[in-house]
C-alpha positions as CSV (number, residue, x, y, z in Angstrom):
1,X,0.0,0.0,0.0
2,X,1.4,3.5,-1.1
3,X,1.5,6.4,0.8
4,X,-1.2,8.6,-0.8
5,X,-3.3,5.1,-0.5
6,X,-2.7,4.9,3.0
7,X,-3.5,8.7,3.3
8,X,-6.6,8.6,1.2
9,X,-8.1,5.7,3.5
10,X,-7.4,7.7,7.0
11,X,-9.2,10.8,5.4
12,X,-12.0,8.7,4.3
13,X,-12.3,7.2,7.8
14,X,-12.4,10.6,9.0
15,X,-15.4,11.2,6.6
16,X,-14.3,12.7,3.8
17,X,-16.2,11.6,1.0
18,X,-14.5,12.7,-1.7
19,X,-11.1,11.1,-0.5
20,X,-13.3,7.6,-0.7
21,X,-14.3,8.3,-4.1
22,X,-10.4,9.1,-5.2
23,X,-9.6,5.8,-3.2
24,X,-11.9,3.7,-5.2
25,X,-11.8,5.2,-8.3
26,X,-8.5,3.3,-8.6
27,X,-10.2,-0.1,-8.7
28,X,-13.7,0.7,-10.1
29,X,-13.6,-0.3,-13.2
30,X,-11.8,-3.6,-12.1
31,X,-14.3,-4.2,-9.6
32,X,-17.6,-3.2,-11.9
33,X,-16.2,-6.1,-14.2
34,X,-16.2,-8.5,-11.6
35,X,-19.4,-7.7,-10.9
36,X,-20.8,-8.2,-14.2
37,X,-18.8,-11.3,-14.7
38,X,-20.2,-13.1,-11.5
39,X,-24.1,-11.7,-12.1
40,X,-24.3,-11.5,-15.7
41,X,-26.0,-8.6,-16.0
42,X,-25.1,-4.9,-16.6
43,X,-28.0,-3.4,-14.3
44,X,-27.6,-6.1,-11.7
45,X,-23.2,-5.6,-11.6
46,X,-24.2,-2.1,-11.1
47,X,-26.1,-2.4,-8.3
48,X,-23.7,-5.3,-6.9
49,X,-20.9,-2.6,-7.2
50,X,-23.0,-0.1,-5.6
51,X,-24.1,-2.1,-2.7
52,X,-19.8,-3.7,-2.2
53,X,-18.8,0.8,-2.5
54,X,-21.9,1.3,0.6
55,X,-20.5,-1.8,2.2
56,X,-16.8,-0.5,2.1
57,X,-17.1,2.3,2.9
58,X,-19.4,1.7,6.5
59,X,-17.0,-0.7,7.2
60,X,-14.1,1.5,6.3
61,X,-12.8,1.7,10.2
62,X,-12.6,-2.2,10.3
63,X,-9.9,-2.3,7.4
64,X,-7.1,-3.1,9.5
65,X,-4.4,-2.0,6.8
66,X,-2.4,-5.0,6.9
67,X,-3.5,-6.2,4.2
68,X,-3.8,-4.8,0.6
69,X,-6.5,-1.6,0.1
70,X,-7.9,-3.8,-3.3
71,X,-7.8,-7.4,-1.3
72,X,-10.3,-6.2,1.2
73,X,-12.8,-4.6,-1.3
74,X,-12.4,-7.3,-4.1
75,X,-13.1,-9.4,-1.6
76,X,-16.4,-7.2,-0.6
77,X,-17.7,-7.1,-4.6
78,X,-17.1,-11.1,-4.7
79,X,-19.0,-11.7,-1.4
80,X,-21.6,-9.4,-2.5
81,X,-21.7,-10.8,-6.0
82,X,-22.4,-14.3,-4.5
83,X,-25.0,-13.1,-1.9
84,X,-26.8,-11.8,-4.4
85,X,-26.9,-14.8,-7.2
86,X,-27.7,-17.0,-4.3
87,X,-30.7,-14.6,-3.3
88,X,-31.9,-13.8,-6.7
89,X,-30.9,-17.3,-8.9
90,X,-31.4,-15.9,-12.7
91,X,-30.7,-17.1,-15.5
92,X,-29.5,-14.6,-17.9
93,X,-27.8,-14.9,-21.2
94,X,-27.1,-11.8,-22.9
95,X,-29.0,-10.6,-25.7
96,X,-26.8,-9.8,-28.9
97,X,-26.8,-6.3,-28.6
98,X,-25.5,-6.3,-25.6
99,X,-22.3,-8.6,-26.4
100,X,-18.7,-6.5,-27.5
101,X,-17.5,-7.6,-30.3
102,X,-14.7,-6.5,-32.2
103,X,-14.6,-4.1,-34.9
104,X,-13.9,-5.8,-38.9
105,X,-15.6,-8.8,-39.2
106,X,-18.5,-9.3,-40.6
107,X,-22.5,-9.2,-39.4
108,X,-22.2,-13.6,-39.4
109,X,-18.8,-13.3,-37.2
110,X,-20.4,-11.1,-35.1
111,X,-23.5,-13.0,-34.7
112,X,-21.6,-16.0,-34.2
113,X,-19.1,-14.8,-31.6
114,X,-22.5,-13.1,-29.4
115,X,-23.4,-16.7,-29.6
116,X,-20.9,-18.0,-28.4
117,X,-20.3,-15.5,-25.5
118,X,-24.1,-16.2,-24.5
119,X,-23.6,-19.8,-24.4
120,X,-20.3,-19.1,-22.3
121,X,-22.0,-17.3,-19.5
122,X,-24.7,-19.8,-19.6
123,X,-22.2,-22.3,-19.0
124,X,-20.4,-20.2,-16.2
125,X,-24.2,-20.0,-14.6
126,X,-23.5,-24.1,-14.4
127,X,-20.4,-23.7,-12.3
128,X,-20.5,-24.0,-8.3
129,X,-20.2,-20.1,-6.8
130,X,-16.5,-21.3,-6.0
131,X,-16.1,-22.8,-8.9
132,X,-17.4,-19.5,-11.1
133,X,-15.5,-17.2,-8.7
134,X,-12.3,-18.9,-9.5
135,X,-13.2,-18.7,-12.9
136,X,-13.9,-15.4,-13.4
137,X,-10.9,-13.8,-10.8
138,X,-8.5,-16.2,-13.1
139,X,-9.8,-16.0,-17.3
140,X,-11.8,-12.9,-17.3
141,X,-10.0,-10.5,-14.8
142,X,-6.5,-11.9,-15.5
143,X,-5.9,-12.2,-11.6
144,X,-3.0,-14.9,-10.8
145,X,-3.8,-18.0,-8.8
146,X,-1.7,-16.9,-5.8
147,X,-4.1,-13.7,-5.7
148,X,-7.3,-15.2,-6.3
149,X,-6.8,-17.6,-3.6
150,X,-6.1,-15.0,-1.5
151,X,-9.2,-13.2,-2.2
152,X,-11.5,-16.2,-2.1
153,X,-9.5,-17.2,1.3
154,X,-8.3,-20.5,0.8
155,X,-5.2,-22.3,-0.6
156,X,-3.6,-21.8,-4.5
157,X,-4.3,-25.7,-4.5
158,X,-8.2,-24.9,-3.8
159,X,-8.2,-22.7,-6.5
160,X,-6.4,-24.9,-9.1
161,X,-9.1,-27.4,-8.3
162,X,-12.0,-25.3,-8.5
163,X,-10.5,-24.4,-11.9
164,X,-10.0,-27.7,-12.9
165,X,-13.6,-28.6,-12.4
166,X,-14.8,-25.1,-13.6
167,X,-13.6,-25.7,-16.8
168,X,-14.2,-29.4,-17.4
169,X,-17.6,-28.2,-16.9
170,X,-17.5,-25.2,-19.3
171,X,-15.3,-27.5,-22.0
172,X,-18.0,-30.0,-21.6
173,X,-20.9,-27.7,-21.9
174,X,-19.5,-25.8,-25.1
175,X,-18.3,-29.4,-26.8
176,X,-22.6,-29.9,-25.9
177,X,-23.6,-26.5,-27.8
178,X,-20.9,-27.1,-30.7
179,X,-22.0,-30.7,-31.5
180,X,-25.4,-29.3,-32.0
């Protein structure tokens, strides 16, 4: 934790709103894609995101500062996320429009690839909440193993495991949808 970090958090404890927002504008984005990654839904990551910034910064004073500033409120969004798949239990696949694509190909490529990305997430919606967490922290948010384990508080073996299973799953599920 840098200085400015460290200064930024004792001002927010102090209430100083705008020092939060500085503080967590650093992770945001990071955080609002985990959000949509583990609900699968723009509207619903935003309120996920919303509800893990309320949730960080009441319980700003508790942040003991041993640990990293970004630990302790990825670990917030993730336990929010899950609370609130477990409450809600959706499905959701995103409609085409809503997919990103890249630029240059073609109407069918595009088509094809929002396909594919729908039948992802409804294969992610398969996994266990571990088993999607791990997922998610480790192919779509590019966090290393030793990290995510630490954020899901448990061992880098755990987490190998859970992504092992995760995506025998997923492989399993997409051979399914491509054999169709």
């Amino acid at each position: 934790m840098d200085e400015t970090e460290r200064d930024l958090i004792l001002k927010a404890r102090e209430g100083d709103g705008a020092a939060f927002a500085r503080l967590v504008s650093r992770y945001d984005r990071r955080i609002l894609g985990l959000a949509l990654d583990m609900v699968g839904d723009a509207e619903d990551a935003r309120d996920v995101f919303q509800e893990a910034m309320l949730a960080a910064y009441r319980g700003l004073g508790k942040f003991r500062m041993e640990s990293e500033f970004s630990t302790w409120l990825y670990r917030i969004a993730i336990n929010r996320a899950l609370t609130f798949r477990n409450q809600r239990r959706r499905r959701f696949a995103p409609e085409a429009s809503e997919v990103e694509v890249a630029d240059g190909f073609g109407p069918e490529r595009k088509v094809l690839d929002a396909e594919l990305r729908a039948q992802l997430d409804r294969a992610l919606e398969e996994l266990s909440a571990k088993e999607r967490t791990a997922f998610v922290l480790c192919h779509r948010q590019g966090v290393k193993i030793n990290r995510a384990a630490e954020l899901m508080d448990c061992s880098a073996g755990t987490v190998k495991s859970y992504l092992f299973r995760g995506r025998k799953k997923v492989k399993r599920l997409l051979q399914d949808y491509m054999e169709r």
